[in-house]
DSSP file (Angstrom, degrees, kcal/mol; ACC not computed):
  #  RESIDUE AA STRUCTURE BP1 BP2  ACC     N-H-->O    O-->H-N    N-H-->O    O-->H-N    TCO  KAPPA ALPHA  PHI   PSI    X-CA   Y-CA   Z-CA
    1    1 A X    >>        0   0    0      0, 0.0     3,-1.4     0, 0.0     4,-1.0   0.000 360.0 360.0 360.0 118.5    4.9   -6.0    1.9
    2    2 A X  H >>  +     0   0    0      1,-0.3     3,-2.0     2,-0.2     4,-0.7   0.980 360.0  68.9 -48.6 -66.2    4.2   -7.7   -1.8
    3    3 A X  H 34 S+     0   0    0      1,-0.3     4,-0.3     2,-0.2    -1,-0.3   0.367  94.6  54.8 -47.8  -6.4    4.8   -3.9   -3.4
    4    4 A X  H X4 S+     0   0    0     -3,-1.4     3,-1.1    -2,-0.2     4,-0.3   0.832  99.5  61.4 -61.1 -50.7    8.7   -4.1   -2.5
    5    5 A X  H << S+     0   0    0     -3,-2.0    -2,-0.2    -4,-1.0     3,-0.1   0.814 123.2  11.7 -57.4 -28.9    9.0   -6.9   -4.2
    6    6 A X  T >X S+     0   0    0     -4,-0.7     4,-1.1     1,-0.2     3,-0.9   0.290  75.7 118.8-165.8  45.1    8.0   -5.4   -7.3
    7    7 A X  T <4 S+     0   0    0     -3,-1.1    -1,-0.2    -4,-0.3    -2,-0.1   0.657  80.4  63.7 -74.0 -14.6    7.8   -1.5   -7.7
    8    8 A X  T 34 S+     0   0    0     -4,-0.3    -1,-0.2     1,-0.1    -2,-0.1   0.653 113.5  33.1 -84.9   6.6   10.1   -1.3  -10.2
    9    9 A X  T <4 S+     0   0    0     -3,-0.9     2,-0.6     1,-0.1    -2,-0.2   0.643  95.9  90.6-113.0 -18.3    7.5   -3.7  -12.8
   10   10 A X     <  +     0   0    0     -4,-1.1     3,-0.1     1,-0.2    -1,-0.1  -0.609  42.2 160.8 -98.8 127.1    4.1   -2.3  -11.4
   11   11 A X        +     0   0    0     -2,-0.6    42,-0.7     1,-0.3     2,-0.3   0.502  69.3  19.0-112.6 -14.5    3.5    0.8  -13.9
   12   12 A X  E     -a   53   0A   0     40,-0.1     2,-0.4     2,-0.0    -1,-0.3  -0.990  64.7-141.3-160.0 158.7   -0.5    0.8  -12.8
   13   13 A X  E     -a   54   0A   0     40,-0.9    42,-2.6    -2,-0.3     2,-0.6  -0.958   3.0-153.1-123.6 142.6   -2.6   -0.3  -10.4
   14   14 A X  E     -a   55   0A   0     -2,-0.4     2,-0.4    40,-0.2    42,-0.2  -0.977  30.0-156.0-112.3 113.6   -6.3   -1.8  -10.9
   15   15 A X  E     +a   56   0A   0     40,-1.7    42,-1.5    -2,-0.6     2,-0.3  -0.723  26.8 133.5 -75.3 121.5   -7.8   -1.0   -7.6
   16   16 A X  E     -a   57   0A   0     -2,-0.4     2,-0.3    40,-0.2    42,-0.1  -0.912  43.6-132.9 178.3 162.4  -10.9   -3.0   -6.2
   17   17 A X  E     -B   30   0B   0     13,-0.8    13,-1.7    40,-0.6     2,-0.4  -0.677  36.7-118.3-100.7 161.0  -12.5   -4.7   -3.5
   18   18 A X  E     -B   29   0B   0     -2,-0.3    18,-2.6    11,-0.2    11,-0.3  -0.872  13.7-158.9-113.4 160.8  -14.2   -8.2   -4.0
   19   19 A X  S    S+     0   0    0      9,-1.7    -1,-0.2    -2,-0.4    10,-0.2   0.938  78.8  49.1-114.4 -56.0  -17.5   -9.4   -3.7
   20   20 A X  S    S-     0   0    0      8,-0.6    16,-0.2     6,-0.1     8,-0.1  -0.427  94.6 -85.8 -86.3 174.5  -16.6  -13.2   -3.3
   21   21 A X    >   -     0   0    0      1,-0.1     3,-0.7     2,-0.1     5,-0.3   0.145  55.1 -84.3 -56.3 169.3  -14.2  -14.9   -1.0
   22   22 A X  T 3  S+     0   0    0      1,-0.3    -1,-0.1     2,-0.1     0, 0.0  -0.597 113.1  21.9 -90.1 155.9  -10.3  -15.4   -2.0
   23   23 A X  T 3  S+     0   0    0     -2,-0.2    -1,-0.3    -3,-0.1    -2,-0.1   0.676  79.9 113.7  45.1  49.0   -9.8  -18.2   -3.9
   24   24 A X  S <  S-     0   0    0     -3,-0.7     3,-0.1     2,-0.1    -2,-0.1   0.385  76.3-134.1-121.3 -24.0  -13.1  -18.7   -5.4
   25   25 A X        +     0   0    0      1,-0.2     2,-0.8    -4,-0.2    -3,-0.1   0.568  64.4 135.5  75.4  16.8  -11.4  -17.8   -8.7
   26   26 A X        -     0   0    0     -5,-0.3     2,-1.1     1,-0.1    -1,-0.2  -0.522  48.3-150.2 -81.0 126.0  -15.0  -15.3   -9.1
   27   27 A X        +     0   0    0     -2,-0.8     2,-0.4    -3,-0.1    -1,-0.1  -0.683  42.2 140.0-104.0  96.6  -14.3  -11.7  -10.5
   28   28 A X        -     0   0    0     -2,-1.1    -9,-1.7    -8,-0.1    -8,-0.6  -0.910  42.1-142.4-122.5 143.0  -17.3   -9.6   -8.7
   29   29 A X  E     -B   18   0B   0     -2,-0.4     2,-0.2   -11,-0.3   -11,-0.2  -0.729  11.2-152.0 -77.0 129.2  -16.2   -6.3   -7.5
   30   30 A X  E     -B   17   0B   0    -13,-1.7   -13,-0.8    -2,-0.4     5,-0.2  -0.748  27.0 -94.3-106.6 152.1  -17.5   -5.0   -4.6
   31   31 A X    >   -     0   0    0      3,-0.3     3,-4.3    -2,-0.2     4,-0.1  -0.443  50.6 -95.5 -61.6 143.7  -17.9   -1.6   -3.7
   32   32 A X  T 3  S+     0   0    0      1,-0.3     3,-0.3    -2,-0.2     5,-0.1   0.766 116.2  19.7  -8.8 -71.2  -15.0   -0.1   -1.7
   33   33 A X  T 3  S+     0   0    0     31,-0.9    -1,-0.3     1,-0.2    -2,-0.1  -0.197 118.7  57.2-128.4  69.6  -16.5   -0.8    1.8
   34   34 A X  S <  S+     0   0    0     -3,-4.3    -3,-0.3     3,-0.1     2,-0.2  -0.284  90.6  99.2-159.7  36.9  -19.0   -3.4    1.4
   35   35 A X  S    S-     0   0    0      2,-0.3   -16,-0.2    -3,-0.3     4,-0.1  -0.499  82.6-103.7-116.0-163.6  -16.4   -5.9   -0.2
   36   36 A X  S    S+     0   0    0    -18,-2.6     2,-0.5    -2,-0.2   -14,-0.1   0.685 105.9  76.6 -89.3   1.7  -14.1   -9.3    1.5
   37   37 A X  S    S-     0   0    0    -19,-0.2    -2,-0.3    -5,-0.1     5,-0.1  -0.887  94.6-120.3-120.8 122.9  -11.3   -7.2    1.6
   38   38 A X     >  -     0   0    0     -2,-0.5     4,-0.9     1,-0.1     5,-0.2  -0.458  17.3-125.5 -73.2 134.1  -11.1   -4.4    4.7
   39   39 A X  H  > S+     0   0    0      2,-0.3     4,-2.7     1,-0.2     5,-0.2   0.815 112.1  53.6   0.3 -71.4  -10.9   -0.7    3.8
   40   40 A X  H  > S+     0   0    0      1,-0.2     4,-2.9     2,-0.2     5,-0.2   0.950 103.0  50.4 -72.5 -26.9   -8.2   -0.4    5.7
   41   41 A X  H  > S+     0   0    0      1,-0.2     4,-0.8     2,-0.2    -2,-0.3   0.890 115.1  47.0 -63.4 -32.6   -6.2   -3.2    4.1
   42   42 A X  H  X S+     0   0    0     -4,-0.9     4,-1.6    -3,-0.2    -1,-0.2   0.851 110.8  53.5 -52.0 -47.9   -7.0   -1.5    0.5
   43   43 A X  H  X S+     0   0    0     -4,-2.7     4,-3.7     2,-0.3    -2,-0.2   0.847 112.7  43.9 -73.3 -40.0   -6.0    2.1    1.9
   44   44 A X  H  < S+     0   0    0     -4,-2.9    -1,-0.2    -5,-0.2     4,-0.2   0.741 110.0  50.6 -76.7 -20.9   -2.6    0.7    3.0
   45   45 A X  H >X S+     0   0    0     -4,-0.8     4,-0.9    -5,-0.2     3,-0.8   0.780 114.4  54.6 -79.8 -18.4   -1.9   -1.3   -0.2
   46   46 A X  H >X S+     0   0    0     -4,-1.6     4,-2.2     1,-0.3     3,-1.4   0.977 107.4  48.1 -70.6 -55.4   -2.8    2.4   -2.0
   47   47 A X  H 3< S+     0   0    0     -4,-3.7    -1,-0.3     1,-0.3    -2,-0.2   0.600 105.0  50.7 -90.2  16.3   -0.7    3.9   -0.3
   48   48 A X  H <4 S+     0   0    0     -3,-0.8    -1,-0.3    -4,-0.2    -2,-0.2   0.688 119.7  46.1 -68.6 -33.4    2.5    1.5   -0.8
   49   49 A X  H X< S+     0   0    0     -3,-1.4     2,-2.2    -4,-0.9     3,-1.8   0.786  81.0 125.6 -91.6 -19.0    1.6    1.9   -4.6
   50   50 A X  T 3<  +     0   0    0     -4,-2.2    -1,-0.2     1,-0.3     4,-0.1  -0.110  54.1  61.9 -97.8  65.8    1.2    5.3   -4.5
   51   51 A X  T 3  S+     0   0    0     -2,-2.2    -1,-0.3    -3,-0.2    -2,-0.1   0.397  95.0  86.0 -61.3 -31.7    3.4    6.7   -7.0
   52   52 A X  S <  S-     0   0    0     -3,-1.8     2,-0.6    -6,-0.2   -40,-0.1  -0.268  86.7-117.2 -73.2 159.7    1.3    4.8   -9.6
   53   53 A X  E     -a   12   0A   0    -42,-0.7   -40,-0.9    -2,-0.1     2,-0.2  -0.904  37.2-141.0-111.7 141.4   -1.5    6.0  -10.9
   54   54 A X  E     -a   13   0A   0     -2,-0.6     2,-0.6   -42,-0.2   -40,-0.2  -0.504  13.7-149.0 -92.3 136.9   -4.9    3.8   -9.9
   55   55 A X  E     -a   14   0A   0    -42,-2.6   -40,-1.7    -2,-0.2     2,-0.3  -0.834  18.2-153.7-104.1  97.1   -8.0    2.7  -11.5
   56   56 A X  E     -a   15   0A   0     -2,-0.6     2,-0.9   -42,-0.2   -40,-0.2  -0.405  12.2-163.6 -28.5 117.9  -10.6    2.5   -8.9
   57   57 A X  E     +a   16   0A   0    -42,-1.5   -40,-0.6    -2,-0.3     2,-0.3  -0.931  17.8 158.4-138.6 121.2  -13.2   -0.1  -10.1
   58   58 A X        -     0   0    0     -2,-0.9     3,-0.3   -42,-0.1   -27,-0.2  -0.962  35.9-148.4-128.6 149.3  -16.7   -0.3   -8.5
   59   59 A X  S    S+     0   0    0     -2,-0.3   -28,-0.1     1,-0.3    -1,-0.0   0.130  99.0  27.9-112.6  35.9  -19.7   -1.6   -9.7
   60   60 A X  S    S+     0   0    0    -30,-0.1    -1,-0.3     4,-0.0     3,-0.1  -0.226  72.7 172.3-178.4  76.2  -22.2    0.8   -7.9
   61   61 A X  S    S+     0   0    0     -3,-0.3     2,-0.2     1,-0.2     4,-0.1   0.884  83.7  49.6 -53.7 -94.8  -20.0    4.4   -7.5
   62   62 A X  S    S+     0   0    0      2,-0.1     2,-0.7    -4,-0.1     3,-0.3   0.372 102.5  67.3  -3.6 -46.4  -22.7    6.0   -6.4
   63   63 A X  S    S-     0   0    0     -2,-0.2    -3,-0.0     1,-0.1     0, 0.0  -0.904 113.9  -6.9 -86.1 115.9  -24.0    3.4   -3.6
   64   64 A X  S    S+     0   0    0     -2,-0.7   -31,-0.9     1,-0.2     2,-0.6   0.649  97.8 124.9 108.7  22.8  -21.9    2.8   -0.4
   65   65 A X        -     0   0    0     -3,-0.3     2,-0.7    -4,-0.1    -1,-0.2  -0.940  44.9-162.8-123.0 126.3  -18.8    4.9   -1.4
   66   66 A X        +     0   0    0     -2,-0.6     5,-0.0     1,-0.2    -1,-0.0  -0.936  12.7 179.3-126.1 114.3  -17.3    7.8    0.7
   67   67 A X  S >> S+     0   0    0     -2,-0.7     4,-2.3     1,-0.3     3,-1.0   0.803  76.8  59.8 -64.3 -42.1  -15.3    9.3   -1.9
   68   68 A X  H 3> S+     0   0    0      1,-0.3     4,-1.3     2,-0.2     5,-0.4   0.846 109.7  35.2 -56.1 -53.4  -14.2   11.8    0.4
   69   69 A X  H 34 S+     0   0    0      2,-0.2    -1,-0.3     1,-0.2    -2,-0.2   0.240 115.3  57.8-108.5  40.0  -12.4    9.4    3.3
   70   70 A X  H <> S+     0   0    0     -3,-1.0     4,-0.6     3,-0.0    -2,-0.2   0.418 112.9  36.7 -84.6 -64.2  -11.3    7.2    0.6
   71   71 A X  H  X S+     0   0    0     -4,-2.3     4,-1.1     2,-0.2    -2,-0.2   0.826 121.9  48.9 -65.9 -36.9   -9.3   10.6   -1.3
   72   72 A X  H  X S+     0   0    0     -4,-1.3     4,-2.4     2,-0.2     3,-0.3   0.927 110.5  50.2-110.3 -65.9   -8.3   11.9    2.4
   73   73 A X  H  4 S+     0   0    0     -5,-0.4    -2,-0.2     1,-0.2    -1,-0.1   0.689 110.8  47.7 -54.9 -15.1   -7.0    8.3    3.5
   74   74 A X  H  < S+     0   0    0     -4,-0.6    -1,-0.2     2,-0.1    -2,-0.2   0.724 109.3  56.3 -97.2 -33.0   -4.8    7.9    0.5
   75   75 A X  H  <        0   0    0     -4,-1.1    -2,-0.2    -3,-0.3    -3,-0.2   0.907 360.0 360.0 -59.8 -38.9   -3.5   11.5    1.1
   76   76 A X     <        0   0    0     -4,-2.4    -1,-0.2     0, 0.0    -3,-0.1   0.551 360.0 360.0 -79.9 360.0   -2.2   11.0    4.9
């Protein structure tokens, strides 16, 4: 797990999914669950960080997002 390695330097976390592939060197943000990176792999890195407080960044809140098992998956 990356986040052992280095909770005592990460003071925030920029949260997002991506719209191109890794190593593609592109910054598009994807919506939550319409990105390259699975849900559940996001939900599990949240909840290693979560003592930090998170910025969710989407580029279409409103489309394709349930805020609701998003909030609920980072609480259990």
């Amino acid at each position: 797990k990356i986040y052992d390695a280095y909770k005592n330097k990460i003071f925030v976390v920029h949260l997002n999914n991506s719209a191109a592939a890794f190593g593609t060197h592109v910054d598009r943000h994807a919506n939550i669950n319409a990105g390259q990176i699975s849900t559940e792999y996001l939900v599990d890195f949240a909840r290693q960080v979560k003592t930090c407080p998170m910025i969710l960044e989407t580029p279409h809140p409103e489309d394709l997002i349930d805020y609701t098992f998003l909030i609920e998956s980072l609480k259990r």
